[in-house]
C-alpha positions as CSV (number, residue, x, y, z in Angstrom):
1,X,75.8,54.7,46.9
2,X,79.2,56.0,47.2
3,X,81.9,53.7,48.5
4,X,84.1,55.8,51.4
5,X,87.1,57.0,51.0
6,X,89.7,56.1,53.2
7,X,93.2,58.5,53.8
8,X,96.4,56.5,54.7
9,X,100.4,57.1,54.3
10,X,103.0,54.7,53.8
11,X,106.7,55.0,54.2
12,X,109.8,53.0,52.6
13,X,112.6,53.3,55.1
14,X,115.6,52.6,53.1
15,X,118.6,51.5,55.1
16,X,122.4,52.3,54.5
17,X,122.9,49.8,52.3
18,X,119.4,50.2,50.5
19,X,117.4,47.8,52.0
20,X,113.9,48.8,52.2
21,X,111.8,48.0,55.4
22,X,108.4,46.0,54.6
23,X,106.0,44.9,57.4
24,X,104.0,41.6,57.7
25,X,100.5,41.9,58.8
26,X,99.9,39.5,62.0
27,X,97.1,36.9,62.7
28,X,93.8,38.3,63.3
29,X,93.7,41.5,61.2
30,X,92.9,42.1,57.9
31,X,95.0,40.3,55.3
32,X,97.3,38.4,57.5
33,X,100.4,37.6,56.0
34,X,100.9,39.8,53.5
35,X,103.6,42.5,53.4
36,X,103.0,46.0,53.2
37,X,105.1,49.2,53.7
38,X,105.0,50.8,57.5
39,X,102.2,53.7,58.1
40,X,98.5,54.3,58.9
41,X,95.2,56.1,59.0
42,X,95.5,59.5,58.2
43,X,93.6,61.4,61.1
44,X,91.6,64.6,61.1
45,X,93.7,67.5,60.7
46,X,96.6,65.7,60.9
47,X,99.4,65.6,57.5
48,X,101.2,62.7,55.4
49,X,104.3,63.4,57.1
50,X,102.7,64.0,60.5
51,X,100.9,60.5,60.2
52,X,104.3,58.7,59.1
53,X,106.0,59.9,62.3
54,X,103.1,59.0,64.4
55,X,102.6,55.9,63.4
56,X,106.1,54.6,62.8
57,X,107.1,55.6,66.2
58,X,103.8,53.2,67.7
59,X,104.3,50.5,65.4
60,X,108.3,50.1,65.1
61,X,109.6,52.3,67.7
62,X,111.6,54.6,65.6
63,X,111.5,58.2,64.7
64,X,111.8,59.8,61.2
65,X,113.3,62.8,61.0
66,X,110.1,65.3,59.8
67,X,112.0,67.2,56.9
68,X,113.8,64.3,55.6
69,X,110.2,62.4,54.4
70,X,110.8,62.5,50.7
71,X,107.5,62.2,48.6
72,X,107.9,59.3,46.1
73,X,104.3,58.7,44.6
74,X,100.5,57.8,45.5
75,X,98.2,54.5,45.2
76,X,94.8,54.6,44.7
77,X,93.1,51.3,45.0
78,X,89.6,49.9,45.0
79,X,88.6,47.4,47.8
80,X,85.4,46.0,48.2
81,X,84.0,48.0,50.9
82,X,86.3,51.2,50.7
83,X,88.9,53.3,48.3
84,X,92.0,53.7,49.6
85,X,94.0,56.8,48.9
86,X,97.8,56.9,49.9
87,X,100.5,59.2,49.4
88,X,103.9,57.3,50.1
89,X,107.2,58.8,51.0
90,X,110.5,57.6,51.1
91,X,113.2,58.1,54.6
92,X,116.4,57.8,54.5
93,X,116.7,59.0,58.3
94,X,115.7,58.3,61.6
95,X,116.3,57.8,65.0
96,X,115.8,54.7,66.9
97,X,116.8,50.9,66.2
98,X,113.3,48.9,64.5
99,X,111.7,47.1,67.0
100,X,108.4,46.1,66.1
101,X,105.3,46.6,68.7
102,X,102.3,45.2,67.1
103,X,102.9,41.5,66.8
104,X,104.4,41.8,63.0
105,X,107.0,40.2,61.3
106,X,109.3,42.9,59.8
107,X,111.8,42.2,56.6
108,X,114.5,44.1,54.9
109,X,114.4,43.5,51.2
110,X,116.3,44.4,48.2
111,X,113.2,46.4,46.3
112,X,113.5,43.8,43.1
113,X,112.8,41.7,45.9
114,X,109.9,43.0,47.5
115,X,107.5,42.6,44.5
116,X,107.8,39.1,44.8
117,X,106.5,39.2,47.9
118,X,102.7,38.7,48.5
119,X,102.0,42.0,49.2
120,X,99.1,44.2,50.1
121,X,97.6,45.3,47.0
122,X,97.9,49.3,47.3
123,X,101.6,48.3,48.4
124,X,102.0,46.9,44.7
125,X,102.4,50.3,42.7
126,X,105.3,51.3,45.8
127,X,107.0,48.0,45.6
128,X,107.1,48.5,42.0
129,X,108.5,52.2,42.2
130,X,111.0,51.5,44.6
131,X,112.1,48.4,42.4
132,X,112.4,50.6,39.3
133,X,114.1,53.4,41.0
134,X,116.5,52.1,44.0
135,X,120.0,50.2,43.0
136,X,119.9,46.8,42.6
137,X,120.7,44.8,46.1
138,X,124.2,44.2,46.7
139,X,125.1,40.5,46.0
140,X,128.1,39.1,47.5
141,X,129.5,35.7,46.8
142,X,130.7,33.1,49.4
């Protein structure tokens, strides 16, 4: 039997000083507390870029700006009941101020920071990217 295959999109929104926006999944859904880069289900018809504007706008209030969605990479990962595929894009971009709406905790992390984190495990290979690509955070002394 063939295990489904299941289309989502994720986004790292990179602020002005590089911080990259990670999500923490609330109480009652799947994988609770861990983090995981903003997006969702892929539907019917419906593009990457589409999805990422769609669902960032329900779940944090803002709105990306459609052409400045940057491709970064994919995940593919293996769970027990389903593969997940996921094209993820960076955004630099966007109009709104991040207010979540679904209950989640919401972070903005240095990227060498976010693999610490206990994250989602198709998030890993993002985290990882963005960590290997992005500056290194800004450390100021006090």
């Amino acid at each position: 039997m063939k295990t489904p295959v299941l289309w989502v999109a994720a986004c790292g929104l990179i602020d002005a000083d590089g911080r990259v926006l990670v999500t923490q999944r609330p109480d009652g859904r799947d994988h609770a507390g861990l983090w995981e880069f903003p997006g969702g289900k892929i539907e019917p018809g419906e593009r990457p870029e589409e999805t990422l504007v769609r669902e960032l706008y329900e779940e944090l209030s803002v709105e990306p700006c459609l052409d400045c969605l940057e491709p970064l990479t994919f995940a593919s990962h293996a769970y027990p009941d389903f593969h997940l595929i996921m094209p993820t894009y960076v955004c630099r971009q966007w109009d709104g101020m991040v207010r979540p709406r679904e209950g989640q905790a919401t972070k903005w992390a240095w990227a060498e920071d976010i693999v610490r984190l206990p994250l989602l495990p198709a998030d890993i290979p993002l985290a990882r990217h963005l960590a290997a690509r992005l500056p290194k955070g800004r450390r100021f002394l006090t």
